[in-house]
mmCIF file of the N, C-alpha and C atoms, coordinates in Angstrom:
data_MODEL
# 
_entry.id   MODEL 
# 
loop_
_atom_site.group_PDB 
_atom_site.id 
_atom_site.type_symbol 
_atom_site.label_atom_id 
_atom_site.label_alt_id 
_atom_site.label_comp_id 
_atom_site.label_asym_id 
_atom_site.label_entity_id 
_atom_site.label_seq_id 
_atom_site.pdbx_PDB_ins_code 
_atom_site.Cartn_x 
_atom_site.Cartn_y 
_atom_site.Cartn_z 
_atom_site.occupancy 
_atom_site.B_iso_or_equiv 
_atom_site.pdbx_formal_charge 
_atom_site.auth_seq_id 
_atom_site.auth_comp_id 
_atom_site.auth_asym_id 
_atom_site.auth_atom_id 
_atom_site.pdbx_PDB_model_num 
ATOM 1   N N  . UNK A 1 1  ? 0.845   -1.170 0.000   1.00 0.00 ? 1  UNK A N  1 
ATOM 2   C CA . UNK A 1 1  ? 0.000   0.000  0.000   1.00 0.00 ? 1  UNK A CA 1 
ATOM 3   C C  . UNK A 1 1  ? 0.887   1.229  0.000   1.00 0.00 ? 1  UNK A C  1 
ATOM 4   N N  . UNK A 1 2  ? 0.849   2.130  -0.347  1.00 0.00 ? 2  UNK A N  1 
ATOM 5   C CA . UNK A 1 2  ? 1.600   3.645  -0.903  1.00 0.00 ? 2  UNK A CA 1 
ATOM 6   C C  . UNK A 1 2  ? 0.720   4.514  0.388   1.00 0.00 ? 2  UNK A C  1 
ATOM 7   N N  . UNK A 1 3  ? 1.390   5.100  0.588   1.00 0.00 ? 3  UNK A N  1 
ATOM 8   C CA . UNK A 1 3  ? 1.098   6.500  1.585   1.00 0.00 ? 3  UNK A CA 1 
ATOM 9   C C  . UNK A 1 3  ? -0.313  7.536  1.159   1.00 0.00 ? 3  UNK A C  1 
ATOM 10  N N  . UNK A 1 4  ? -0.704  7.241  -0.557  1.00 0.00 ? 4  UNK A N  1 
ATOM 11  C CA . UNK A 1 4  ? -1.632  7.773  -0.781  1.00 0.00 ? 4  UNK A CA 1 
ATOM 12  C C  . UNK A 1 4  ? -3.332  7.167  -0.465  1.00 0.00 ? 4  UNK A C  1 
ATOM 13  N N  . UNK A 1 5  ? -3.133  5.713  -0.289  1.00 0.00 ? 5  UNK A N  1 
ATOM 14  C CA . UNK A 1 5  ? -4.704  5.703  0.057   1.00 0.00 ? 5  UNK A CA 1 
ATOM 15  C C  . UNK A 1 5  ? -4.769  5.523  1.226   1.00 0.00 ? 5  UNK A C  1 
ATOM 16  N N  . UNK A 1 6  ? -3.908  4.842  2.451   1.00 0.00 ? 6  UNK A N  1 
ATOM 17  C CA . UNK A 1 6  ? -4.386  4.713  3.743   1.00 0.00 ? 6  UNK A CA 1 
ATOM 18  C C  . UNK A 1 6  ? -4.954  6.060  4.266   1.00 0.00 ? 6  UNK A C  1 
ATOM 19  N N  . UNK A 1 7  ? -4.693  7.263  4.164   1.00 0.00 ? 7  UNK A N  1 
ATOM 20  C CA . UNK A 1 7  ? -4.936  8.492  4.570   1.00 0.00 ? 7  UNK A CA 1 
ATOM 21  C C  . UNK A 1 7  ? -6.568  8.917  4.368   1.00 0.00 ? 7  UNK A C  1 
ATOM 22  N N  . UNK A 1 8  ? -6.622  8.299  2.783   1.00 0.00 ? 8  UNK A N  1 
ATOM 23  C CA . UNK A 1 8  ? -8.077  8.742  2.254   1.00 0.00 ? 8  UNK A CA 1 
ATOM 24  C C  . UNK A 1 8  ? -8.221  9.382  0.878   1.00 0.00 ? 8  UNK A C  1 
ATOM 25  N N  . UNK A 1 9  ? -6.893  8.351  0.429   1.00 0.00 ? 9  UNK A N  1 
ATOM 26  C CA . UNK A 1 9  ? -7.455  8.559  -1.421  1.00 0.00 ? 9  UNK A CA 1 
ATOM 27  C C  . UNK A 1 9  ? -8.190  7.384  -1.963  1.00 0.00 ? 9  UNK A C  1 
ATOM 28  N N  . UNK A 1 10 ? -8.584  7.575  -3.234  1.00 0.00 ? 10 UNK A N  1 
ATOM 29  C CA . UNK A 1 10 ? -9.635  6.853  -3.268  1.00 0.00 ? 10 UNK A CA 1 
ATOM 30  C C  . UNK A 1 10 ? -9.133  5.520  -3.644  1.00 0.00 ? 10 UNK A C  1 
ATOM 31  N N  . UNK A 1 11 ? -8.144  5.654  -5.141  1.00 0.00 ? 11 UNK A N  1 
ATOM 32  C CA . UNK A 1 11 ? -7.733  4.759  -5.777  1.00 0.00 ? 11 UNK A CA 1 
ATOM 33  C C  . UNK A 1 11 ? -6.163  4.894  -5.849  1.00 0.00 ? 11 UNK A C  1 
ATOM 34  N N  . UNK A 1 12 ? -5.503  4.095  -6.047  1.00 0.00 ? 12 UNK A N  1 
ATOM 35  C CA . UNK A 1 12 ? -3.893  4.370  -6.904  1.00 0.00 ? 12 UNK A CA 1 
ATOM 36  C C  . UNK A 1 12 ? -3.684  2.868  -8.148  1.00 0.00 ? 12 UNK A C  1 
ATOM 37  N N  . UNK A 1 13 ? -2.702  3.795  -8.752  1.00 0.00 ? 13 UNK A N  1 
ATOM 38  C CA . UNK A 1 13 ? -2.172  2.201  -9.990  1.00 0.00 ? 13 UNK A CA 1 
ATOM 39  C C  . UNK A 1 13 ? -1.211  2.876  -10.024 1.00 0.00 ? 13 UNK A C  1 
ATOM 40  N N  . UNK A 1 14 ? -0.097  1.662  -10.018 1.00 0.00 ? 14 UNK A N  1 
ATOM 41  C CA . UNK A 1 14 ? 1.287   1.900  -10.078 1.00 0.00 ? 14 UNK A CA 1 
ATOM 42  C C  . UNK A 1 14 ? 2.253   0.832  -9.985  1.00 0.00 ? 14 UNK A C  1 
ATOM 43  N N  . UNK A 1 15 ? 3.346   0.920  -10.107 1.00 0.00 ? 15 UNK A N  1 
ATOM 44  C CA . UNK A 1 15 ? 4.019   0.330  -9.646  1.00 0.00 ? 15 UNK A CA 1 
ATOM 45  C C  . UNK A 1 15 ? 4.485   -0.453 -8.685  1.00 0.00 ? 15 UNK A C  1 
ATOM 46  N N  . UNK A 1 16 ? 4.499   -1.996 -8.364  1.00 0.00 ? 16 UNK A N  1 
ATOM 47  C CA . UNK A 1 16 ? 4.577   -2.674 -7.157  1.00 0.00 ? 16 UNK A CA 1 
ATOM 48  C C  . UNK A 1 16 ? 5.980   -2.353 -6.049  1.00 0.00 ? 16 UNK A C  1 
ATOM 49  N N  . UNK A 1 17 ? 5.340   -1.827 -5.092  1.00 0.00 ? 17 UNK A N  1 
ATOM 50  C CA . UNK A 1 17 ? 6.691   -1.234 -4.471  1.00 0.00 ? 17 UNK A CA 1 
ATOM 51  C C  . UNK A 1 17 ? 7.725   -2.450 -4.009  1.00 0.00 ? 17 UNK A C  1 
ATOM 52  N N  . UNK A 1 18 ? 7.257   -3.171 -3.528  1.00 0.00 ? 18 UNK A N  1 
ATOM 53  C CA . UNK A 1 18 ? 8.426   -4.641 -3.415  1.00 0.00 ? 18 UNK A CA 1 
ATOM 54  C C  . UNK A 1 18 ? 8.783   -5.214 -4.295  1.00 0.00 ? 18 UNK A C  1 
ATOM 55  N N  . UNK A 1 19 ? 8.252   -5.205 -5.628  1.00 0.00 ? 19 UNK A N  1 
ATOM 56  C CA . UNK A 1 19 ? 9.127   -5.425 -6.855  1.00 0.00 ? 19 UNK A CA 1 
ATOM 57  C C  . UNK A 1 19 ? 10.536  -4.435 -7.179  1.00 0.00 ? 19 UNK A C  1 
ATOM 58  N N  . UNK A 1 20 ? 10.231  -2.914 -6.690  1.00 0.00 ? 20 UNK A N  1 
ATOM 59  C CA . UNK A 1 20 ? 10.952  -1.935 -7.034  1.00 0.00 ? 20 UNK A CA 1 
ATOM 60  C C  . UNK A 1 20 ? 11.718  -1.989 -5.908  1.00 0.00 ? 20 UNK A C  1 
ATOM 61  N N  . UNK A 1 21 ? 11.811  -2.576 -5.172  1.00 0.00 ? 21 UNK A N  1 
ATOM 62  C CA . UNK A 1 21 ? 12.904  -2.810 -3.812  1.00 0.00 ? 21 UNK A CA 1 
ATOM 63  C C  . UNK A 1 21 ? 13.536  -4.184 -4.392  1.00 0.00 ? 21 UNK A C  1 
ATOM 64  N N  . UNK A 1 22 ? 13.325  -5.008 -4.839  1.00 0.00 ? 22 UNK A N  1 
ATOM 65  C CA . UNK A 1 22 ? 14.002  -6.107 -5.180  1.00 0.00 ? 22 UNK A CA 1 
ATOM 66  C C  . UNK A 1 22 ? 14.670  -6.190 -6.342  1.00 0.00 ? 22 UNK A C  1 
ATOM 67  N N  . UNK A 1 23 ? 14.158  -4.957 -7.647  1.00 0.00 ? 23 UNK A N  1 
ATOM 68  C CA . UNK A 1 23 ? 15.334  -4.599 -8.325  1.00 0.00 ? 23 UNK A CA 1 
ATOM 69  C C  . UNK A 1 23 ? 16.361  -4.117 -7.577  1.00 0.00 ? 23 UNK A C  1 
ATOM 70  N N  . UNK A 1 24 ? 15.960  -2.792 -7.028  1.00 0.00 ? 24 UNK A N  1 
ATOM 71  C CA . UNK A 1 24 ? 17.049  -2.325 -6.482  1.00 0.00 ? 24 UNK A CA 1 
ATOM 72  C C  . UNK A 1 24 ? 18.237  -2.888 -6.122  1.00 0.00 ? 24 UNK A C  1 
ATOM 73  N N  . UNK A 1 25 ? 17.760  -4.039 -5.244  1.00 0.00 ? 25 UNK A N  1 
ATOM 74  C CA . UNK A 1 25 ? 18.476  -4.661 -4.545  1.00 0.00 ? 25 UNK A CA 1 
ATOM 75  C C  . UNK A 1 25 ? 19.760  -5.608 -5.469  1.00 0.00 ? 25 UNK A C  1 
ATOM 76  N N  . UNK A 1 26 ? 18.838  -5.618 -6.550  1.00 0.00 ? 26 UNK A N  1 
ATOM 77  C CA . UNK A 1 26 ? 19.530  -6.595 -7.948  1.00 0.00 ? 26 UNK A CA 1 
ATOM 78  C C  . UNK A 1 26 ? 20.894  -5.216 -8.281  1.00 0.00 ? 26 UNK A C  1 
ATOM 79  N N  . UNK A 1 27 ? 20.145  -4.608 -8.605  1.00 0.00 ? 27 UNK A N  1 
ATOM 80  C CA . UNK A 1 27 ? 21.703  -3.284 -8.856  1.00 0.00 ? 27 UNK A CA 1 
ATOM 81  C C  . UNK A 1 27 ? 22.531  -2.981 -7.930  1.00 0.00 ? 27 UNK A C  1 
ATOM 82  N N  . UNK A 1 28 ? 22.649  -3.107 -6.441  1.00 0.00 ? 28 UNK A N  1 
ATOM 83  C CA . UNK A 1 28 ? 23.003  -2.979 -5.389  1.00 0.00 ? 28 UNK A CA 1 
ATOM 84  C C  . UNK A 1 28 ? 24.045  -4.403 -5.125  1.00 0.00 ? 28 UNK A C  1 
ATOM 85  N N  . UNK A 1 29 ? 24.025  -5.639 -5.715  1.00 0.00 ? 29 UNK A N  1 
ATOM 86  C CA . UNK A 1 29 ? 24.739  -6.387 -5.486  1.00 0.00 ? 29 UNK A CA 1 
ATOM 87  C C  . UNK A 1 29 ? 25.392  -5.888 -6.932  1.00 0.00 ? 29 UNK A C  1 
ATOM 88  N N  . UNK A 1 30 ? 24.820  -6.014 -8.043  1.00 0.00 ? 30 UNK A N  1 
ATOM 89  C CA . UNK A 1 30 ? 25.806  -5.837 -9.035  1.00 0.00 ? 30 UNK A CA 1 
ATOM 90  C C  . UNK A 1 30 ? 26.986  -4.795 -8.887  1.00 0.00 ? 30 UNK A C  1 
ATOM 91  N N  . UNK A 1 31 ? 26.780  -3.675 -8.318  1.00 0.00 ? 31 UNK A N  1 
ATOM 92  C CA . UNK A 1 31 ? 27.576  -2.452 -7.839  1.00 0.00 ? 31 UNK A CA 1 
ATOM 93  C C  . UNK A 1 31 ? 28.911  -2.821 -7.105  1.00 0.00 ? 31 UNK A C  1 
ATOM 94  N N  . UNK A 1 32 ? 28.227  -3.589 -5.883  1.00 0.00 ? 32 UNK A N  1 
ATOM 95  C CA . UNK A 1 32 ? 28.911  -4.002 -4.874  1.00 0.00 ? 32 UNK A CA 1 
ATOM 96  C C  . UNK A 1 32 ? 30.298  -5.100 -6.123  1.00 0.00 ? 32 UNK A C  1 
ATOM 97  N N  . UNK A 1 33 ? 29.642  -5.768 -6.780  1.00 0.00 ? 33 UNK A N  1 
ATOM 98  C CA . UNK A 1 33 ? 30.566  -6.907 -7.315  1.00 0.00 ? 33 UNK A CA 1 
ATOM 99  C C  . UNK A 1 33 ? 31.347  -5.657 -8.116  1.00 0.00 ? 33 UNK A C  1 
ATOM 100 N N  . UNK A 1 34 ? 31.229  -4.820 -8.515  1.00 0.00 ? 34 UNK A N  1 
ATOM 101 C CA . UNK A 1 34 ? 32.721  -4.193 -9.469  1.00 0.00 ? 34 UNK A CA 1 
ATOM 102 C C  . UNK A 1 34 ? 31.765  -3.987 -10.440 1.00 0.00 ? 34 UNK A C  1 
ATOM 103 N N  . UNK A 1 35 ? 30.124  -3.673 -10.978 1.00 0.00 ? 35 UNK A N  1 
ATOM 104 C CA . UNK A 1 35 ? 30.002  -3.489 -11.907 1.00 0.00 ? 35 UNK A CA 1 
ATOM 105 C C  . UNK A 1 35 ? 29.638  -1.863 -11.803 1.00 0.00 ? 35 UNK A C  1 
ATOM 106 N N  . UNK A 1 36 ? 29.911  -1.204 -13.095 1.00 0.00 ? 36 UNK A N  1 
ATOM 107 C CA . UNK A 1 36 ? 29.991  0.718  -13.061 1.00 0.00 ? 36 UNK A CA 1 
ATOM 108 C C  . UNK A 1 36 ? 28.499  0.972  -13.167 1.00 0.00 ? 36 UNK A C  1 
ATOM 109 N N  . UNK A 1 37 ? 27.765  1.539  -12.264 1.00 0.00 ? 37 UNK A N  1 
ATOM 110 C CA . UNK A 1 37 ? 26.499  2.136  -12.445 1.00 0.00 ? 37 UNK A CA 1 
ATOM 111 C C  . UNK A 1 37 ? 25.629  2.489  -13.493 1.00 0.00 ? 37 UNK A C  1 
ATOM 112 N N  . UNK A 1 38 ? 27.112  3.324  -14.322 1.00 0.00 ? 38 UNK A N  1 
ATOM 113 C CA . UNK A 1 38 ? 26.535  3.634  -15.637 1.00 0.00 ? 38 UNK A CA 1 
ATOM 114 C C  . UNK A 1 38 ? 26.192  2.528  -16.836 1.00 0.00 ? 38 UNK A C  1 
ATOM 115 N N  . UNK A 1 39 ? 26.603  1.361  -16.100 1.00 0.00 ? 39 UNK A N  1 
ATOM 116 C CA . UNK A 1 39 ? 27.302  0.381  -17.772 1.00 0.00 ? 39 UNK A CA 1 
ATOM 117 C C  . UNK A 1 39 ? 25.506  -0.716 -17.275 1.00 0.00 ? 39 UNK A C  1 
ATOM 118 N N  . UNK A 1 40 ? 25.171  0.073  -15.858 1.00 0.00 ? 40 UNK A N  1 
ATOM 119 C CA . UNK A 1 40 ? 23.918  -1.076 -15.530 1.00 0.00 ? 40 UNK A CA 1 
ATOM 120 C C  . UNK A 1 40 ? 22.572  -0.801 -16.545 1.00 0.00 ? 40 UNK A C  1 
ATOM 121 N N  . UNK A 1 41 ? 21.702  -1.789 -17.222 1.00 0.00 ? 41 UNK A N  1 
ATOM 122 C CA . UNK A 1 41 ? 20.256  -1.394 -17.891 1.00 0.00 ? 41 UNK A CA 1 
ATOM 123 C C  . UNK A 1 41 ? 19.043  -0.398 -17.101 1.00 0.00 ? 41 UNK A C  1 
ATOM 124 N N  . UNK A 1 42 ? 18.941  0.057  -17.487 1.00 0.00 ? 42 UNK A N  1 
ATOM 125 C CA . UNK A 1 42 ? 17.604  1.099  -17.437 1.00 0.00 ? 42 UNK A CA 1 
ATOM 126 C C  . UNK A 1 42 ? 16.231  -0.530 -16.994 1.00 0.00 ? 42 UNK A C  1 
ATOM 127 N N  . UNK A 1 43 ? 15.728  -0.242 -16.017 1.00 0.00 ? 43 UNK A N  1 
ATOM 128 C CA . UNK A 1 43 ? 14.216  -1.414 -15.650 1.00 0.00 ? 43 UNK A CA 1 
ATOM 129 C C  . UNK A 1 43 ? 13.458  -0.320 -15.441 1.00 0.00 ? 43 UNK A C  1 
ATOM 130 N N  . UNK A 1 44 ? 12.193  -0.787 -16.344 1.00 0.00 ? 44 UNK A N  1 
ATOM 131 C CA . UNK A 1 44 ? 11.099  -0.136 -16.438 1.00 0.00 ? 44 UNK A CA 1 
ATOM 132 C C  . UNK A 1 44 ? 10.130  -1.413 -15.897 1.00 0.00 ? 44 UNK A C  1 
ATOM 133 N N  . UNK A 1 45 ? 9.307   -0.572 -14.544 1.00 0.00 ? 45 UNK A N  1 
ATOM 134 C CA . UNK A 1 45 ? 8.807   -1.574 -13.786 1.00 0.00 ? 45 UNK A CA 1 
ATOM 135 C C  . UNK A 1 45 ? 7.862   -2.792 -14.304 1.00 0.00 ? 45 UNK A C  1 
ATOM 136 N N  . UNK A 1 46 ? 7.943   -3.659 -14.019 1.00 0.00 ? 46 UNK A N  1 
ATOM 137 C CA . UNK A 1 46 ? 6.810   -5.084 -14.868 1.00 0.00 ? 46 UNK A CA 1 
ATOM 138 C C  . UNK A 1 46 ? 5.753   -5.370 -13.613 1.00 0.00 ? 46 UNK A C  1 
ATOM 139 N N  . UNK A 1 47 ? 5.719   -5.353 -12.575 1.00 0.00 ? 47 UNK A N  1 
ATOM 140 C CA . UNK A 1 47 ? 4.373   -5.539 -12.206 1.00 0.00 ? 47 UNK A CA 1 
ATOM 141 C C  . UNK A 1 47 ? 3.701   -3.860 -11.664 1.00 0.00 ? 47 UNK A C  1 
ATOM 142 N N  . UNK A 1 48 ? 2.395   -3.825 -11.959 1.00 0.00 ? 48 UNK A N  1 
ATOM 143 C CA . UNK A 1 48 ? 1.413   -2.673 -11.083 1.00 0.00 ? 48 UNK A CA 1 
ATOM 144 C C  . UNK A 1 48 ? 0.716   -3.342 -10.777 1.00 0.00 ? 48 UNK A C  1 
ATOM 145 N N  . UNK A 1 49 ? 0.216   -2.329 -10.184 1.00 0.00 ? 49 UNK A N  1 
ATOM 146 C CA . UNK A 1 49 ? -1.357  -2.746 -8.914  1.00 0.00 ? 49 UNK A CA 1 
ATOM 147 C C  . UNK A 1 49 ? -2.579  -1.720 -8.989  1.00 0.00 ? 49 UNK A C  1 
ATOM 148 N N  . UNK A 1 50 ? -3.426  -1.712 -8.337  1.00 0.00 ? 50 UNK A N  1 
ATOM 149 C CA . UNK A 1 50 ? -4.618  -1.684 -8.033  1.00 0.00 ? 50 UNK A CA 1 
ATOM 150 C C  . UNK A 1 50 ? -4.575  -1.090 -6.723  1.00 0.00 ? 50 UNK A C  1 
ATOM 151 N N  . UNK A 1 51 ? -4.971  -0.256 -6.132  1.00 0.00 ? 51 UNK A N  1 
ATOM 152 C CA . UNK A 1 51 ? -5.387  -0.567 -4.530  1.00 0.00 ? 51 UNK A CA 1 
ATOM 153 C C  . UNK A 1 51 ? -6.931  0.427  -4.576  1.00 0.00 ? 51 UNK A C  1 
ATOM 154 N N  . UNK A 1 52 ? -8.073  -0.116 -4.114  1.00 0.00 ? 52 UNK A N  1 
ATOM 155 C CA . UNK A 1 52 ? -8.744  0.662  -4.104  1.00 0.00 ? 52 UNK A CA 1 
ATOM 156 C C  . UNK A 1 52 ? -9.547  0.778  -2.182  1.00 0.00 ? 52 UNK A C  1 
ATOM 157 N N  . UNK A 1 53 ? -9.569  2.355  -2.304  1.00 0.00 ? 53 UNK A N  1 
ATOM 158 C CA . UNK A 1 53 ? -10.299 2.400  -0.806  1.00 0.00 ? 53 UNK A CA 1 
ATOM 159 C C  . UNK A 1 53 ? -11.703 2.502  -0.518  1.00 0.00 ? 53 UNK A C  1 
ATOM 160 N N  . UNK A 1 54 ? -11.880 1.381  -0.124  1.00 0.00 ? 54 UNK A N  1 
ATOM 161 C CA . UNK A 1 54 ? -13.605 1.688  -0.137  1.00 0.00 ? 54 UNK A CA 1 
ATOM 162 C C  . UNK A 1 54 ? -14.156 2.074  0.901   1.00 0.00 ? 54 UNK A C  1 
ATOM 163 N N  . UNK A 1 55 ? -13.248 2.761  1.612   1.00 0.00 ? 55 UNK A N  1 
ATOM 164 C CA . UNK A 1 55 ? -14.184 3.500  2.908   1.00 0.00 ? 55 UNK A CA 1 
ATOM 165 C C  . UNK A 1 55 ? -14.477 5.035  2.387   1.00 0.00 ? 55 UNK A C  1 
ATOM 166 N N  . UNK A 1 56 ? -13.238 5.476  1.502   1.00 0.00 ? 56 UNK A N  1 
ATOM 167 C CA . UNK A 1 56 ? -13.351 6.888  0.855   1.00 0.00 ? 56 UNK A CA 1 
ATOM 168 C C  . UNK A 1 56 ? -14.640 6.572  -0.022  1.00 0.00 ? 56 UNK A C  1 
ATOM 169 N N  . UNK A 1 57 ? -14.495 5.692  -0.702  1.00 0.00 ? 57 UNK A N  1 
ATOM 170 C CA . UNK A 1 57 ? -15.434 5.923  -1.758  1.00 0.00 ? 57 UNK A CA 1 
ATOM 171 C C  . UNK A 1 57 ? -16.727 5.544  -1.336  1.00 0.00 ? 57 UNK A C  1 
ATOM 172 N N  . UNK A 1 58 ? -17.457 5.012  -0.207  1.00 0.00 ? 58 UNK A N  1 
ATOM 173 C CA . UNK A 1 58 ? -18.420 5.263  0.449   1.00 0.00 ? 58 UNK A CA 1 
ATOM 174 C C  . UNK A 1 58 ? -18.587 6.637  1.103   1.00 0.00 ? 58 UNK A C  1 
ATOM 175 N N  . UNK A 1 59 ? -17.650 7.144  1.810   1.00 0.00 ? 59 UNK A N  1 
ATOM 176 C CA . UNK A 1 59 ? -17.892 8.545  2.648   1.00 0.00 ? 59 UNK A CA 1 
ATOM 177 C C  . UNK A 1 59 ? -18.326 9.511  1.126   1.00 0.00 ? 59 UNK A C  1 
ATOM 178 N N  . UNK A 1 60 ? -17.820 9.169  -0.269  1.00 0.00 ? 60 UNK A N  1 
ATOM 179 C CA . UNK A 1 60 ? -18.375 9.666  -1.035  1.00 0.00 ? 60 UNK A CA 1 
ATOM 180 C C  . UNK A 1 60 ? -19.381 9.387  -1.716  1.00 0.00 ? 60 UNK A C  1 
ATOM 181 N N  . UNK A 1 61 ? -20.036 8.767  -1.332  1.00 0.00 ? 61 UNK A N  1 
ATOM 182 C CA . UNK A 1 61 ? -21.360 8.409  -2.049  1.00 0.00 ? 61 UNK A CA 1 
ATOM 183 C C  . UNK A 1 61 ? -20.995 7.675  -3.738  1.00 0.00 ? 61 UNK A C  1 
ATOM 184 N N  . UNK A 1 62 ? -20.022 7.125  -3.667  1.00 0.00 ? 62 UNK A N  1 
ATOM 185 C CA . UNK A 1 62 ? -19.670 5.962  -4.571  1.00 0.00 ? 62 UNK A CA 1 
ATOM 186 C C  . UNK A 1 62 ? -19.621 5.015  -4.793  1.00 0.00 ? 62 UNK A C  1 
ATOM 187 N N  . UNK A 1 63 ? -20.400 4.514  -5.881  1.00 0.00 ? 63 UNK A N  1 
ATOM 188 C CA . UNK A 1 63 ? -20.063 3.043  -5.780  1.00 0.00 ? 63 UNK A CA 1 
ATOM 189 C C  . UNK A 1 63 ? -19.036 2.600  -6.978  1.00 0.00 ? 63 UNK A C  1 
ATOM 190 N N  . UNK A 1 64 ? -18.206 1.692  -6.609  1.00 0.00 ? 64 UNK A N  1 
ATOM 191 C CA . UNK A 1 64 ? -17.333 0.637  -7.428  1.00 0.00 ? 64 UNK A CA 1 
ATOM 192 C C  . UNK A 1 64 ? -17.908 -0.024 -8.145  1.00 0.00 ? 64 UNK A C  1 
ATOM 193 N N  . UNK A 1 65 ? -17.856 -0.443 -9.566  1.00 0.00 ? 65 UNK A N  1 
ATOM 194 C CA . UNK A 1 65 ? -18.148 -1.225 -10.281 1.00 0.00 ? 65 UNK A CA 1 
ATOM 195 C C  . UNK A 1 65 ? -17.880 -2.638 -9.852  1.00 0.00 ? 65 UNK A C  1 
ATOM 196 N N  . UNK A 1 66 ? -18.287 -3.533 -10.315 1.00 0.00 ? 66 UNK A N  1 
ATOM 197 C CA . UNK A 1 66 ? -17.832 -4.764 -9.790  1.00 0.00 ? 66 UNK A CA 1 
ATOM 198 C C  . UNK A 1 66 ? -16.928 -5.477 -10.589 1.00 0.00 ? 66 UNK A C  1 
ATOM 199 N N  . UNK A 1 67 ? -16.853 -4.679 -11.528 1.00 0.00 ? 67 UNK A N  1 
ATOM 200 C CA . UNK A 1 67 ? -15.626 -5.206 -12.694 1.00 0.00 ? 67 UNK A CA 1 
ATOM 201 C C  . UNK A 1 67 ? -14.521 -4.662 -12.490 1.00 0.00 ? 67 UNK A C  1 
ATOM 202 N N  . UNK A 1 68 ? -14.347 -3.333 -11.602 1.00 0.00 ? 68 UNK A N  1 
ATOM 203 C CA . UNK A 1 68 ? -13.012 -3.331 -11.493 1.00 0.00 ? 68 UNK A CA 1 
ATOM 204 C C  . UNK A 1 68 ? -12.702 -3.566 -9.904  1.00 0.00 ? 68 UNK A C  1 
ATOM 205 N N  . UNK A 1 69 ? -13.733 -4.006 -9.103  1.00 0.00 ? 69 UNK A N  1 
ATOM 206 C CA . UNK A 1 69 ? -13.281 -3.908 -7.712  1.00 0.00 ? 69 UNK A CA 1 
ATOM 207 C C  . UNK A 1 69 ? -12.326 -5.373 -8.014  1.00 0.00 ? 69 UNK A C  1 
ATOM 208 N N  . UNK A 1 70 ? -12.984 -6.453 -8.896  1.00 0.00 ? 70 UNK A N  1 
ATOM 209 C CA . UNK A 1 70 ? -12.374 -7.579 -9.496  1.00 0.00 ? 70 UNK A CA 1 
ATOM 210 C C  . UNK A 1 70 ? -10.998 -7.566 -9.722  1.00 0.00 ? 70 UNK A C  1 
ATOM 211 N N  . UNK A 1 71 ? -10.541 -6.599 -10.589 1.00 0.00 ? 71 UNK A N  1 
ATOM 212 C CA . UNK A 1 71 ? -9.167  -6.363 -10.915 1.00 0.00 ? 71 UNK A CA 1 
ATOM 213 C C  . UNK A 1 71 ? -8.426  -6.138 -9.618  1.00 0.00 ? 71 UNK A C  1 
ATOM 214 N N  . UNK A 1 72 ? -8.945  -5.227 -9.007  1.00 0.00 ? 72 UNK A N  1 
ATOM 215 C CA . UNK A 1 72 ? -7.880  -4.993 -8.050  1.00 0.00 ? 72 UNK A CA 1 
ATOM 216 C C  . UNK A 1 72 ? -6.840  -5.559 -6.864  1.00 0.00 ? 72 UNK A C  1 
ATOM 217 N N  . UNK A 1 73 ? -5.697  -5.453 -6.877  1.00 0.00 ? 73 UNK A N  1 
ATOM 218 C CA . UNK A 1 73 ? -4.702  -5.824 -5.953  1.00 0.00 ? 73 UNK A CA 1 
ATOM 219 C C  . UNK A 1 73 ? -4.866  -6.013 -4.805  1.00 0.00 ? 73 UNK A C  1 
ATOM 220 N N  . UNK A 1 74 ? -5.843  -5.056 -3.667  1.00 0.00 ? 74 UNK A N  1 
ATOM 221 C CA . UNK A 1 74 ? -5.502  -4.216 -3.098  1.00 0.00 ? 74 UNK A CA 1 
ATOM 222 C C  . UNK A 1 74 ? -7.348  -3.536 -2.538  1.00 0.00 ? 74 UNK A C  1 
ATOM 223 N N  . UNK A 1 75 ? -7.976  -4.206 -1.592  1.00 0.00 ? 75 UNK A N  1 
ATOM 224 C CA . UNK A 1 75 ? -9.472  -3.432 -1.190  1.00 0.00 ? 75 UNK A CA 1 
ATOM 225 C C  . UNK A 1 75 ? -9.064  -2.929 0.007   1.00 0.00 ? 75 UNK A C  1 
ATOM 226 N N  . UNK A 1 76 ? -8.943  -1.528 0.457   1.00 0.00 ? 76 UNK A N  1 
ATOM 227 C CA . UNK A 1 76 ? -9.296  -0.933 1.584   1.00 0.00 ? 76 UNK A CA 1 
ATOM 228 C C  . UNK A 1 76 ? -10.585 -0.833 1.953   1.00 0.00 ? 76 UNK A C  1 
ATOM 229 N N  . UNK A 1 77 ? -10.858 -1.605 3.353   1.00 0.00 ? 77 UNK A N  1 
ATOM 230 C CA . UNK A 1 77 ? -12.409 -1.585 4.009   1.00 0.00 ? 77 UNK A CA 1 
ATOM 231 C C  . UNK A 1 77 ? -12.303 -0.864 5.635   1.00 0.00 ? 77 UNK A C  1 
# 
């Protein structure tokens, strides 16, 4: 979960943050072994998510479709 919906946003899509810590971590040993920062590939993230909050979107008089509450990663209740 991202800092933006526990508070009281409604929705987010993005990038999986523990995927983006476990690259990291992939460039962080390569570094460590002698390889040059610059000579490392560019990762453009492969998994996103979903998180949707459904307490916001009740306090707003919203309802979720049921096709995308489906998709999602991620239900705040």
């Amino acid at each position: 979960m991202s800092a933006f919906e526990e508070p009281g946003g409604l929705f987010s899509y993005g990038e999986a943050r523990g995927e983006q810590f476990r690259l990291a971590a992939g460039y962080i040993d390569r570094i460590l072994k002698g390889e040059k920062p610059a000579d490392l590939p560019v990762q453009a993230p492969t998994k996103f998510e979903l998180i949707i909050n459904l307490t916001t979107a009740k306090a707003l008089g919203l309802t979720i479709p049921a096709s995308l509450l489906s998709l999602a990663d991620e239900l705040i209740e």
